[in-house]
C-alpha positions in Angstrom: 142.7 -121.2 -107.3 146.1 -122.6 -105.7 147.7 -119.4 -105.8 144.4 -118.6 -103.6 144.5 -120.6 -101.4 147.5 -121.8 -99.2 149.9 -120.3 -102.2 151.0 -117.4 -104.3 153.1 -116.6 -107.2 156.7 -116.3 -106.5 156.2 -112.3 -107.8 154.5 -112.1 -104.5 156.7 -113.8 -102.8 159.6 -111.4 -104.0 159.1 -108.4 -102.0 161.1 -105.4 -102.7 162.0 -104.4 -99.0 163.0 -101.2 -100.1 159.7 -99.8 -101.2 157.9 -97.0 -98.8 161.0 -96.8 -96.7 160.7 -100.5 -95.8 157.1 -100.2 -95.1 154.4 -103.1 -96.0 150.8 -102.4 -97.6 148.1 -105.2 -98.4 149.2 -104.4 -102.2 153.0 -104.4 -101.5 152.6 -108.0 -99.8 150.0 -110.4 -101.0 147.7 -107.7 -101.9 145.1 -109.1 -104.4 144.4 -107.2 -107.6 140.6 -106.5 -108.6 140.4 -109.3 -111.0 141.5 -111.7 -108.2 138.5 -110.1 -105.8 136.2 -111.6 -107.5 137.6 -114.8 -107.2 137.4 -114.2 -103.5 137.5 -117.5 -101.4 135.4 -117.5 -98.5 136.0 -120.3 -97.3 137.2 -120.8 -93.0 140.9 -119.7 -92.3 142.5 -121.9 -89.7 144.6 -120.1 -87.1 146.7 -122.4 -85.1 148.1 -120.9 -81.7 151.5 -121.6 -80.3 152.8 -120.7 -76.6 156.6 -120.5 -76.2 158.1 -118.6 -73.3 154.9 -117.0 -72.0 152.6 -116.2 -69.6 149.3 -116.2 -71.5 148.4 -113.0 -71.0 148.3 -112.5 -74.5 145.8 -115.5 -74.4 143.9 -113.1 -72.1 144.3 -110.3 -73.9 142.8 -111.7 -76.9 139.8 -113.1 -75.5 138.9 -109.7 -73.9 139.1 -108.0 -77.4 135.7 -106.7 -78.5 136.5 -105.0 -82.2 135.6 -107.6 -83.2 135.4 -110.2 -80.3 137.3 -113.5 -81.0 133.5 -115.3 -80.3 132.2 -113.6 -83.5 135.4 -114.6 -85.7 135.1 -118.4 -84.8 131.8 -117.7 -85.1 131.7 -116.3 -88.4 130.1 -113.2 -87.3 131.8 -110.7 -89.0 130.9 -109.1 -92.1 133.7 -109.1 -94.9 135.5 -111.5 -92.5 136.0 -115.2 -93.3 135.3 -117.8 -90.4 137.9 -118.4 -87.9 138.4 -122.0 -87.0 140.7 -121.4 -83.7 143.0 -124.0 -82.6 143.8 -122.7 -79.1 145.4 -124.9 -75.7 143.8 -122.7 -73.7 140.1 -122.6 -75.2 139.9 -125.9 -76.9 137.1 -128.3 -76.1 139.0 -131.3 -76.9 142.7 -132.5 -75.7 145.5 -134.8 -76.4 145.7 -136.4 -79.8 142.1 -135.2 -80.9 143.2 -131.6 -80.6 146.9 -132.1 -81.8 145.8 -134.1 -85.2 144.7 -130.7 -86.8 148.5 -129.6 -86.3 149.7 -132.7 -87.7 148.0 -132.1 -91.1 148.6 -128.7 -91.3 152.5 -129.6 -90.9 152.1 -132.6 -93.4 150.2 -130.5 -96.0 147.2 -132.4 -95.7 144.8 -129.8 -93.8 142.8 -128.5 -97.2 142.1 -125.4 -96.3 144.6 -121.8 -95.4 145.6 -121.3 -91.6 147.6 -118.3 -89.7 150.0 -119.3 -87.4 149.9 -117.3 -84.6 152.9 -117.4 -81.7 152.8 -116.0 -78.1 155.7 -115.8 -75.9 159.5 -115.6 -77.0 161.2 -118.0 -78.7 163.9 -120.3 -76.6 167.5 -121.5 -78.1 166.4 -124.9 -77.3 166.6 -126.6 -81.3 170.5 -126.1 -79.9 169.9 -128.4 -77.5 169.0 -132.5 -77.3 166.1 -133.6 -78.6 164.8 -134.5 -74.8 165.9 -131.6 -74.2 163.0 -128.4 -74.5 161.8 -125.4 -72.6 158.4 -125.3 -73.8 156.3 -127.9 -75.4 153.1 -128.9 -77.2 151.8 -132.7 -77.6 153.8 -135.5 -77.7 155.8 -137.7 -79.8 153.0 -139.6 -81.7 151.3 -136.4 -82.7 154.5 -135.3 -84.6 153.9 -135.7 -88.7 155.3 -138.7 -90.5 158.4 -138.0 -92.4 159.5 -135.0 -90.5 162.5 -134.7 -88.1 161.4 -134.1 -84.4 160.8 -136.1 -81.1 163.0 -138.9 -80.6 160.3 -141.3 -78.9 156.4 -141.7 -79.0 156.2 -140.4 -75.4 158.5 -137.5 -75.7 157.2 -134.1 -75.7 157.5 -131.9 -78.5 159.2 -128.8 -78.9 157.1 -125.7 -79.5 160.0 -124.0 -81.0 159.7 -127.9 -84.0 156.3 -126.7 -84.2 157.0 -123.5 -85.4 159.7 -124.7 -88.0 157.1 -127.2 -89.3 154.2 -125.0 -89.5 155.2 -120.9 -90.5 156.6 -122.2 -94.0 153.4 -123.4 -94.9 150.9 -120.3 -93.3 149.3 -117.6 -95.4 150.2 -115.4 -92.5 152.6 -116.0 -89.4 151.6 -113.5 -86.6 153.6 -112.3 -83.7 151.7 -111.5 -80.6 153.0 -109.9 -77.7 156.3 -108.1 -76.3 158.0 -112.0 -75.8 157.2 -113.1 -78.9 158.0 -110.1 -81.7 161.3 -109.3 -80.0 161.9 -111.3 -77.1 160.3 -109.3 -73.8 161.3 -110.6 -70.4 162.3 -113.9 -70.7 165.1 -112.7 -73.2 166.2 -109.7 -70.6 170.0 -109.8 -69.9 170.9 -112.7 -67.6 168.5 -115.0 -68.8 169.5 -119.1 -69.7 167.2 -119.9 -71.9 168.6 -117.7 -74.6 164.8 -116.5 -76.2 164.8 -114.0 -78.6 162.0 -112.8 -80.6 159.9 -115.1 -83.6 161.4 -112.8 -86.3 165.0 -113.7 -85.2 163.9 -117.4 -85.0 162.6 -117.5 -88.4 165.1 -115.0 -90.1 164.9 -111.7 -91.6 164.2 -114.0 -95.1 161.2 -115.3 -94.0 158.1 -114.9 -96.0 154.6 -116.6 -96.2 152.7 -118.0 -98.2 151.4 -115.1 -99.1 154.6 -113.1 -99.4 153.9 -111.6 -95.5 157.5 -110.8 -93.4 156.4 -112.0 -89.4 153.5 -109.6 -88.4 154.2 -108.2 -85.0 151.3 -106.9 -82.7 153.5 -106.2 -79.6 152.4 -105.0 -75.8 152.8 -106.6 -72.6 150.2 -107.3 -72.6 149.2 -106.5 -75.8 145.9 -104.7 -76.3 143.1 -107.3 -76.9 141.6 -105.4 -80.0 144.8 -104.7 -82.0 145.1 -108.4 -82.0 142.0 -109.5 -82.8 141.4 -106.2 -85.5 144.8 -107.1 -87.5 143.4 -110.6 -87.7 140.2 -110.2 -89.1 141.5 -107.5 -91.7 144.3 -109.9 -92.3 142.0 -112.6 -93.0 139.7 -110.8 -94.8 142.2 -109.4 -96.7 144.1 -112.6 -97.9 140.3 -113.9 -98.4 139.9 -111.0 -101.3 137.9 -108.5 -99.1 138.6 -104.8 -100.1 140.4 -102.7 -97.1 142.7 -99.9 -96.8 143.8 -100.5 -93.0 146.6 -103.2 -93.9 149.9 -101.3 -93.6 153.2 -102.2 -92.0 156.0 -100.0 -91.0 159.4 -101.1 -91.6 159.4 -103.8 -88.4 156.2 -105.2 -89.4 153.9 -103.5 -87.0 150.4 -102.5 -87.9 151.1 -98.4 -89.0 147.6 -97.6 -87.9 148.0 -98.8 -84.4 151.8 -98.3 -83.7 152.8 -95.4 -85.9 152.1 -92.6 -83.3 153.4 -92.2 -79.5 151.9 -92.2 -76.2 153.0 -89.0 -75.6 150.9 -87.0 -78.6 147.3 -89.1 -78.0 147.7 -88.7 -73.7 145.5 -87.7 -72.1 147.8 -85.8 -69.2 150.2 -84.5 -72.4 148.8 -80.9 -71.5 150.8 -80.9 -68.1 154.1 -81.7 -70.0 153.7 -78.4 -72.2 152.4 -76.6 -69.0 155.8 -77.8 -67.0 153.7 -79.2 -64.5 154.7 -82.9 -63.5 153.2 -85.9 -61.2 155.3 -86.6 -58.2 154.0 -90.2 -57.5 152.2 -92.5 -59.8 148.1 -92.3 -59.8 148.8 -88.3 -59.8 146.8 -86.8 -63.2 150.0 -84.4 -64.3 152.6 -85.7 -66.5 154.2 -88.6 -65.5 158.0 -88.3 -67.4 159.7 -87.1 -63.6 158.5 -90.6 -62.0 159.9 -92.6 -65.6 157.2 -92.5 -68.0 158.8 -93.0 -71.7 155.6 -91.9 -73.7 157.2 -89.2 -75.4 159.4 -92.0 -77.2 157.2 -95.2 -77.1 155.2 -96.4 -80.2 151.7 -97.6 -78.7 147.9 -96.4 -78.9 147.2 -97.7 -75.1 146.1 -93.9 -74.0 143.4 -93.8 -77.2 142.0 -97.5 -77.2 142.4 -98.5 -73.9 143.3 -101.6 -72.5 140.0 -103.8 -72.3 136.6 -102.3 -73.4 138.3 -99.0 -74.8 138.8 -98.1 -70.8 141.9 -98.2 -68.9 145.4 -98.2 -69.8 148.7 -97.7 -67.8 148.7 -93.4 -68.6 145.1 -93.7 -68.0 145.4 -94.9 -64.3 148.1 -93.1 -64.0 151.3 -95.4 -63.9 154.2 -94.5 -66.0 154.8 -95.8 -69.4 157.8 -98.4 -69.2 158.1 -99.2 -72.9 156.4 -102.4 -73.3 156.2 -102.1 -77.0 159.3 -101.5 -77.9 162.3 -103.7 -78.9 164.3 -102.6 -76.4 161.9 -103.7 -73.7 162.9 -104.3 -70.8 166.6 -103.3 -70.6 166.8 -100.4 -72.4 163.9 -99.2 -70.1 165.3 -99.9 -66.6 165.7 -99.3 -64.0 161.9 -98.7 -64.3 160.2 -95.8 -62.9 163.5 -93.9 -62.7 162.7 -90.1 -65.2 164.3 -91.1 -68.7 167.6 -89.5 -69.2 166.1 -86.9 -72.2 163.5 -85.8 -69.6 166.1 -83.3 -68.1 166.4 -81.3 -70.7 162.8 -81.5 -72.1 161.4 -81.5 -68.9 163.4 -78.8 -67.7 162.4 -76.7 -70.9 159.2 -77.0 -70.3 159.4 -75.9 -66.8 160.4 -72.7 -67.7 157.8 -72.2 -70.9 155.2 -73.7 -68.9 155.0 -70.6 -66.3 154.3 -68.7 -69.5 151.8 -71.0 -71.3 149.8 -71.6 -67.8 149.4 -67.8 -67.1 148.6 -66.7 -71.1 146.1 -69.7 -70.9 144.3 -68.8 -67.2 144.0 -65.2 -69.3 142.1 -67.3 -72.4 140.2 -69.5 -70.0 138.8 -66.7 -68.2 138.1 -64.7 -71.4 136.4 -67.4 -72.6 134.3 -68.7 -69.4 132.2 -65.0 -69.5 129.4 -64.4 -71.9 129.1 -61.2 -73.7 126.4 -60.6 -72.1 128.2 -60.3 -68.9 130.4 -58.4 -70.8 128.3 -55.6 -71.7 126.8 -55.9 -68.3 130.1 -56.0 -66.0 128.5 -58.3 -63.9 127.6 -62.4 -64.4 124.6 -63.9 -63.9 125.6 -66.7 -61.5 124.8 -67.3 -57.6 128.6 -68.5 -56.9 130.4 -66.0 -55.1 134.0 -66.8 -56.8 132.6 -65.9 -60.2 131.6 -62.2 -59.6 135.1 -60.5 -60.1 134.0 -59.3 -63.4 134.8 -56.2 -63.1 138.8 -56.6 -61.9 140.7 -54.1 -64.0 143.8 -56.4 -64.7 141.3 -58.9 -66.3 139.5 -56.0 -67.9 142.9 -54.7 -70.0 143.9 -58.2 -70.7 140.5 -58.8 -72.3 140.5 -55.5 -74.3 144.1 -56.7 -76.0 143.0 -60.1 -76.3 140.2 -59.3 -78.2 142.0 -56.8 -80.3 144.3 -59.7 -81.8 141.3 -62.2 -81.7 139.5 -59.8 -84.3 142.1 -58.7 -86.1 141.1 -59.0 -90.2 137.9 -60.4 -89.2 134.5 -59.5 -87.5 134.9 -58.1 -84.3 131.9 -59.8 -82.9 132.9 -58.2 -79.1 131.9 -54.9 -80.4 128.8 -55.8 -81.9 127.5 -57.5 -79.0 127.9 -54.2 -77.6 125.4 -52.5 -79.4 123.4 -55.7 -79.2 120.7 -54.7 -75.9 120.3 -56.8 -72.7 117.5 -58.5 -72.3 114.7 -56.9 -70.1 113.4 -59.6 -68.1 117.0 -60.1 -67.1 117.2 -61.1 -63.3 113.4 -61.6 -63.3 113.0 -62.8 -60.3 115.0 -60.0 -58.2 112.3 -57.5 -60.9 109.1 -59.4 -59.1 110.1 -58.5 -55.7 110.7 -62.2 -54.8 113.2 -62.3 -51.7 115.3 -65.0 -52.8 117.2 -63.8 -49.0 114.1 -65.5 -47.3 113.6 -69.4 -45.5 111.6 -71.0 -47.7 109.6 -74.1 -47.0 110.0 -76.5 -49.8 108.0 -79.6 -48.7 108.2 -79.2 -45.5 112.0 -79.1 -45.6 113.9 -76.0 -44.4 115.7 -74.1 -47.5 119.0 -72.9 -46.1 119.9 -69.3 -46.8 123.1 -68.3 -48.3 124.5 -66.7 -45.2 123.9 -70.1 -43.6 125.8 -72.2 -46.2 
């Protein structure tokens, strides 16, 4: 069981980059075979957290994920899942040494059991500097692990950036969450001092798990809660010898499931950009590419899973996408909210097909928003006023050549509904003699007349 647990076998540990284009699967990279399912260990994975140059919103993010909710992995609510013993700053009950000394055993080796490093916010250049000398920090000196180089006094604080070097060679799994911490984000924008960069440049292309894993990188800006907390549990599960086909990687170690499409194709206001139509201020519902939405070109699944709850998201409440998820965030997005470069010929394009599309579609809509039975009765069944122009000849050749290429090779259901008879007790009311033209007291209340309204 050692390759099991906290180890693997150096095949797994040599990982042919090259295979699916660069691309990662559970089988590819510490994938377990049947025969080592059933010697599944179920016992709890550790998951130590680590904030460089961040904001914790990724902190947030996470604990407003509900598929699943961070509450039922610690709590070992999860079916399939392993329990998740979370070592967090933010939502730790205990502090100081009694919450560092599981980080000093996991970094000595002594822990006894597997743990999943997980980093938020960039890494900064600061293992270049003085050991006093530190940008972001966790604990203090007396928490560091015996024999390992770090703090230079008792006192002094430690380094998150030593805590990382200590613990991601040891992990089953090192995960990246967040925009700052899989390639840098803000704090690494041009002009910066604190030179961050991303945990995957930290570590080095070479870097590998335990388990043969490359960094993991879950990015967003915030990130969305439950693509965190999903590649987690089916990471754990996973490595714990549960069966699941969800674990695959594209060739910058994102989940494929949740990053391998763009905003563009799953938004909901996408319609607009085929139809040339385009928003001219942000909370508009037309496409937003004009006021600098990069969707068509941004890897993310904000517009389909929403950004707390499955509701919300930037497209959603209409702002503009500004590439949070994407390497070159932000630089090679700015100056924000200024229409992407591409978007004058695409846009422009679809300006000038989009008169087209809109008309050929009004034609469909209005085809398909009369029944037959209005058909065969050139009139429709409806009190609204606007919806009795039936009979408008325009409409009525459009339909006739509509329905000739609708039917063609197959049933022409138009002309059988033809033959089909109308109903007798059509318009029964108006057949009884009832005056539907007449005040009527309803409860003693006045019903208005349609003149009046």
């Amino acid at each position: 069981m050692a390759d099991d647990v906290g180890g693997s076998s150096p095949a797994l540990r040599e990982i042919d980059t090259s295979q699916a284009g660069g691309r990662y699967t559970a089988n590819q990279v510490g994938g377990l075979s049947p025969a080592r399912r059933e010697l599944a260990d179920t016992s709890p994975v550790h998951v130590f957290w680590l904030s460089g140059m961040s904001c914790d919103g990724c902190s947030v993010a996470m604990y407003g994920g509900n598929s699943p909710r961070i509450e039922e992995l610690v709590n070992g609510q999860v079916v399939g899942a392993p329990q998740i013993m979370l070592h967090h700053p933010m939502f730790a009950e205990d502090a100081g040494a009694a919450f560092m000394d599981a980080y000093r055993l996991a970094a000595e080796g002594g822990l006894g059991a597997r743990y999943i490093l997980v980093v938020e916010g960039s890494m900064p250049d600061d293992q270049s500097m003085n050991a006093s000398e530190s940008f972001a920090t966790l604990g203090a000196g007396s928490d560091w692990p015996q024999g390992k180089r770090g703090p230079a006094s008792g006192d002094a604080p430690v380094k998150v950036t030593d805590w990382v070097v200590a613990l991601a060679p040891g992990a089953i799994a090192t995960i990246a969450i967040g925009t700052c911490a899989t390639w840098g984000g803000i704090p690494s924008a041009a002009g910066n001092i604190t030179g961050s960069m991303g945990l995957t440049d930290f570590l080095g292309s070479s870097y590998r798990s335990t388990k043969g894993f490359p960094v993991i990188n879950v990015p967003g800006c915030a990130p969305v809660g439950d693509n965190f907390n999903e590649v987690l549990k089916e990471l754990a599960s996973s490595l714990s010898g549960a069966k699941t086909n969800m674990l695959e990687f594209d060739e910058l170690g994102r989940p494929k499931w949740q990053f391998g499409e763009t905003v563009h194709r799953h938004c909901s206001k996408a319609g607009y950009y085929e139809e040339g139509v385009f928003s001219h201020e942000p909370g508009d519902n037309e496409c937003l590419v004009e006021i600098g939405c990069w969707g068509p070109v941004v890897q993310c699944n904000i517009v389909e899973r929403g950004a707390i709850n499955h509701m919300g998201g930037c497209m959603i409440a209409g702002g503009a996408c500004i590439g949070c998820t994407m390497p070159g965030f932000p630089d090679k997005f700015s100056p924000f909210y200024k229409a992407p470069p591409g978007s004058a010929i695409s846009g422009g394009t679809s300006r000038v097909t989009g008169m087209a599309i809109r008309r050929l579609r009004r034609m469909s809509m209005h085809n398909a928003n009369t029944e037959p039975m209005w058909d065969s009765a050139h009139s429709k069944s409806t009190g609204w006023a606007y919806a009795n122009d039936i009979t408008n000849p325009v409409r009525k050749v459009n339909a006739f050549f509509y329905k000739k290429l609708q039917y063609s090779g197959s049933v022409n259901h138009h002309k059988r509904q033809k033959k089909q008879p109308l109903p007798l007790s059509r318009d029964i009311l108006r057949q009884k003699g009832v005056d539907m033209e007449a005040s009527v007291p309803v409860l003693q209340e006045h019903l208005i007349r349609r003149e009046e309204l």
